[in-house]
C-alpha positions, 0 to 999 in steps of 0.5 A, a space after each residue: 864495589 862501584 857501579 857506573 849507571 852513565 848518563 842516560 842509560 839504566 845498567 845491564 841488570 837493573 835492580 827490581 822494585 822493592 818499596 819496603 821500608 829498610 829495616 835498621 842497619 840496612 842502606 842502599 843506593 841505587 837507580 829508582 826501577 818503580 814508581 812504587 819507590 818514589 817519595 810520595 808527593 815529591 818530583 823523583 821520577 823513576 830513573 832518578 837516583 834514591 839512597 836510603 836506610 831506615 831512617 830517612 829517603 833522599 832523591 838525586 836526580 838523574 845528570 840530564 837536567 836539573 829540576 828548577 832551573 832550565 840549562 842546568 845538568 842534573 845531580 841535585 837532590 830533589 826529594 827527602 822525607 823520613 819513610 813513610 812521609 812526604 817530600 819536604 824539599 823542592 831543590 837543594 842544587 850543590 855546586 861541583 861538576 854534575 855530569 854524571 853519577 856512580 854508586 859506590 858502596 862501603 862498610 856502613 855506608 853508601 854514597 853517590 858520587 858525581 865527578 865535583 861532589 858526593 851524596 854519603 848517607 850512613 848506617 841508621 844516620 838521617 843526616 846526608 852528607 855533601 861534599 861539596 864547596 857550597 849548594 843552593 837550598 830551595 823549599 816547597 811553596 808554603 813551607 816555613 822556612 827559617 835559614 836552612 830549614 823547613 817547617 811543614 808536615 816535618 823537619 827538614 835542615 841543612 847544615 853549613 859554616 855560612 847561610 845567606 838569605 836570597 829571597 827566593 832560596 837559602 844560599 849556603 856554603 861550606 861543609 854541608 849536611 841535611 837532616 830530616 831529624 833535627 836532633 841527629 843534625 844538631 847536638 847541643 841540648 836546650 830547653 827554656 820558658 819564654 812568654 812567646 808564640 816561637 822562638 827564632 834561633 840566630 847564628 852570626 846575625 842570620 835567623 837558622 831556625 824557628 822553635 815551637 813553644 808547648 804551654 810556654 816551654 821549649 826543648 830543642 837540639 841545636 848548634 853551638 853559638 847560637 842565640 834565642 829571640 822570643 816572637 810573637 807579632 806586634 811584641 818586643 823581646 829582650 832574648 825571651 824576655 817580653 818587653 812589651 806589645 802593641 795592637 789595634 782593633 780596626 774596621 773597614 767599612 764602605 760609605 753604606 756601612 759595609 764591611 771592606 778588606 783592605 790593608 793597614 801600613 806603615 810603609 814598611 810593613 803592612 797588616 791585612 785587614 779581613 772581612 768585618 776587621 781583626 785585631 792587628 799586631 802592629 807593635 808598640 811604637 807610636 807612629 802615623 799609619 795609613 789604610 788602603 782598599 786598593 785602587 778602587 777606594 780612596 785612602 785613609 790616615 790613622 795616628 796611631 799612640 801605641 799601647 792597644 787601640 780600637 777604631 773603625 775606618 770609613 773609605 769612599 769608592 772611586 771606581 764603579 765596579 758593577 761591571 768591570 772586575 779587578 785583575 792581576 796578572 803577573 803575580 810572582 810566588 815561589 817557587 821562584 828565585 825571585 821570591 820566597 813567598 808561597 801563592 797563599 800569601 800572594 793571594 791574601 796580598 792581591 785579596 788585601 788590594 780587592 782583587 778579584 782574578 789573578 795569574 800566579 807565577 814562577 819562573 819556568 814552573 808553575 806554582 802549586 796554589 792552596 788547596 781552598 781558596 775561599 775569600 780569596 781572590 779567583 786564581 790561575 796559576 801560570 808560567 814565566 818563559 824566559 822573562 818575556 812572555 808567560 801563559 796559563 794553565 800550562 796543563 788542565 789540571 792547575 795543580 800539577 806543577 811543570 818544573 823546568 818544562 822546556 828549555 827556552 834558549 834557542 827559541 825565536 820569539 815566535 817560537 817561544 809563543 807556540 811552545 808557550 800556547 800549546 797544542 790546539 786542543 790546550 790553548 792557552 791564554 799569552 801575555 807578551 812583553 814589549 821586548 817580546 814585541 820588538 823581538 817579534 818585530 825584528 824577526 817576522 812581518 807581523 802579518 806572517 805571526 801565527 799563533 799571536 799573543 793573546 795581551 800585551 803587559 804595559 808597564 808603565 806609558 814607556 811600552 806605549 811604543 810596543 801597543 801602538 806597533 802592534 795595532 798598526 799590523 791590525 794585531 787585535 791585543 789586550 793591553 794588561 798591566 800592573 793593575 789591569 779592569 776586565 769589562 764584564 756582562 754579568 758573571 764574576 767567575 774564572 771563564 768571564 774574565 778569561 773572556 774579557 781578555 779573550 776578547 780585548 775588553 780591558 784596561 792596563 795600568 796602576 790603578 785608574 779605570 777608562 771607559 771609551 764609547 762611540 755614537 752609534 751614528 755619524 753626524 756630518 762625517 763626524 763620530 761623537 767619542 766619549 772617554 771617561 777616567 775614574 780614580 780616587 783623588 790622591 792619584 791626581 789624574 790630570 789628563 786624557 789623550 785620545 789616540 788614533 792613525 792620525 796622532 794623539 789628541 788632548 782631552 779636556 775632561 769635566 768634574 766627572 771625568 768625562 771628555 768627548 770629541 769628534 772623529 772623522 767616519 774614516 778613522 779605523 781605530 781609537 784608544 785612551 790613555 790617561 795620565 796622573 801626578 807622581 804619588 807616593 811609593 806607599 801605594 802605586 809609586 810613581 806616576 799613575 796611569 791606565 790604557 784602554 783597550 782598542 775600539 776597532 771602527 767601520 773605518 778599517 774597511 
């Protein structure tokens, strides 16, 4: 028997909700009528698309859209758990023609089929089988993945010939079947001891699965071919024979003895450092080793002679940080095809660097953050649109993710801006690029904009251009950057950041900090500016210019920092820039340098 259920429109007779678990020898598959029949913690939404039996739940969603990513069709499979049990899978986007979908049901089992693919689960199996050339697999935040499986609250695999890591998802082609159950995808029992804290299953050079180790043994069902690496950080294994391990035992302090967070590196890898220091897994290898506080501090180098070592590092601050907080604000995490990292990583990078405050993103979604963020830099999550312009929160509660939540091709600049603010009541904070800029230019005088962008994200002195366009239509705007400082008054909280980019009072770039001040009183026509750069040494910063309507101007600054010149009463506006020697990749890359934001004067009357 076949049903046709059509793009958008239930059938005559939809079928009634019925949420009881199958028992085992019963399957079915069948439009969703109830959010009682949804996967719990999953994205199916009632109208999707749910085949089952007793041993496992999958959600394709309907052919209108697909879940992550905007202009595609639907027909995905967005959900999958065993009964009883939460979703495991974010998308897994087959390829084949998804335009439209019929249940067709068989002796012993039932499938979905699409006009370029079909979905076929059987009797009493966990395993879903694809027929399709190839699909891209796509996990939740904060999962384990290793290849084509999940680790999280479960088991979740996929199965194929090939399997490619491309960062933010598992491309895999071939035959291809999903399991929640790693015995019934895989057949081959083995078991072994191994002096390790995982092992991680390779097949044709590409990791496929990482296995648990119980009081030193494993027993696992696996695929033919495939072969066994013993892990634990920091150790060399020869297969599951451990070779030999490295670690050190560091501290960071400040000058006054207080304990820093910071970030220990080789340049290739990199170790966090937490709070009063940690025992680092760095490997056996002896080699030179650097540690960084982030831009505020400077910078240290350890000779490190392998084996296990213990030492205490002492960094000097460079930035005064009593007033001005330390933000970024274009973090990306999953999900996202960009990245595989989940926001909890993310944030222990950021937190590594002595961030306080920063924006998470994903392309079109919004990522889920960890539940407790304690030690961990303040956080909001926000969403990337079309690669110029992302804002946050998209809804007010920042744990309900907005997947795929409007298709952005079409949109004017303009309109892109809007959609991205949101209603009156649900404002949000706008952060546009200098292509967003030049877009906007192009399509309406800037006097016409309504609503405006909140910052502009600068990155590098290339989008220079775009901020100087912008203050010359009197657009008031932000400028925020790779690194960006936030002035403060008192609080440190999620509100007083938001305000000081509210407000303007901010400082884009890769590290460096600038203040700009003016006398409260002309003398002889004449306003005295003073501008001052902090930075640690090794960013080389050099110079100080001074821009206004009436050109850019080089400063000469002191052993301190500090640089003052006069300006004409009539001068309407002025901001700094300041610009350092190239330093090494292993921290900002490149060249350093930093904007401050715009003092407006009496002069624009």
């Amino acid at each position: 028997m076949i049903w046709l259920l059509g793009c958008l429109e239930f059938p005559v007779e939809a079928p009634t909700c019925d949420p009881r678990v199958l028992a085992p020898g019963e399957l079915r598959a069948r439009r969703i009528p109830c959010s009682d029949e949804l996967i719990s913690g999953g994205e199916g939404r009632v109208g999707d698309f749910l085949i089952e039996n007793a041993f496992a739940r999958y959600v394709v969603r309907g052919p209108y859209a697909a879940l992550t990513r905007l202009g595609e069709p639907g027909g995905t499979l967005v959900d999958a758990a065993a009964p009883g049990l939460g979703d495991m899978l974010m998308e897994m986007i087959p390829d084949g023609d998804r335009s439209e979908i019929f249940v067709e049901e068989g002796e012993e089992e039932v499938a979905l089929v699409l006009p370029g693919l079909r979905y076929r689960l059987r009797a009493d199996s966990p395993v879903l089988e694809i027929e399709a050339d190839g699909a891209d697999f796509q996990g939740i935040p904060g999962y384990e993945r290793t290849g084509a499986t999940l680790r999280g609250r479960g088991f979740l695999g996929a199965d194929a010939e090939e399997v490619e890591d491309r960062g933010g998802y598992v491309r895999l082609e071939g035959a291809l079947r999903v399991s929640v159950d790693r015995d019934s995808l895989w057949t081959e029992p083995m078991e072994g001891e191994a002096d390790a804290d995982s092992i991680l299953v390779v097949r044709d050079e590409k990791p496929l699965v990482r296995l648990s180790i119980d009081a030193g043994t494993w027993a696992a069902t696996l695929p033919e071919g495939v072969r066994l690496e013993g892990e634990r950080e920091g150790c060399v294994y020869d297969g599951t024979t451990l070779v030999e391990c490295g670690k050190i035992k560091l501290r960071l302090v400040d000058p006054q003895g207080e304990p820093l967070v910071g970030t220990l590196t080789d340049g290739r890898q990199s170790w966090p450092i937490p709070p009063g220091g940690g025992t680092l897994r760095v490997g056996p290898t002896p080699r030179r080793l650097y540690v960084w506080a982030g831009p505020a501090f400077s910078t240290a180098e350890l000779d490190y002679p392998g084996g296990e070592v213990e030492r205490m590092v002492t960094l000097e601050a460079a930035i005064d940080r009593r007033q001005r907080a330390q933000a970024e604000l274009a973090l990306v995490a999953g999900p996202d095809l960009d990245t595989a990292l989940s926001s909890y990583d993310i944030l222990v990078q950021a937190g590594a660097r002595n961030s306080e405050f920063v924006v998470v993103l994903a392309d079109d979604e919004i990522p889920t953050l960890p539940g407790s963020i304690r030690d961990l830099p303040l956080a909001q999550p926000g969403s990337r649109a079309g690669g110029q312009l992302w804002s946050w929160p998209w809804y007010g509660s920042p744990k309900r993710p907005a997947h795929g939540a409007v298709p952005w091709e079409g949109l004017n600049p303009l309109d892109l801006l809007s959609v991205s603010e949101g209603k009156a009541a649900e404002r949000r904070l706008t952060v546009v690029t200098a292509g967003w800029v030049e877009d906007a230019l192009a399509f309406q005088a800037p006097y016409l904009w309504d609503p405006r962008p909140t910052a502009l994200y600068l990155e590098s002195l290339d989008d220079l251009g775009a901020y100087r366009a912008l203050i010359d239509a009197n657009i008031p705007v932000a400028p925020v950057g790779p690194t960006t400082w936030l002035g403060l008054e008192a609080d440190r909280n999620i509100p007083a950041f938001e305000k000081a980019i509210f407000e303007g009072w901010t400082v884009a770039g890769n590290g460096p900090a600038l203040s700009l001040s003016v006398s409260p009183r002309p003398v002889g026509g004449q306003f005295w500016v003073e501008a001052q750069v902090e930075a640690p040494r090794w960013m080389g910063m050099q110079q100080l210019t001074l821009w206004s309507p009436a050109g850019a101007v080089e400063l000469s600054a002191d052993v301190e920092g500090v640089a003052r010149v006069q300006i004409p009463v009539s001068t309407s506006w002025i901001f700094v820039t300041t610009r350092g020697q190239t330093v090494r990749d292993l921290w900002v890359g490149g060249e350093s340098w930093a904007v401050s934001g715009v003092l407006w004067l009496a002069g624009a009357g």
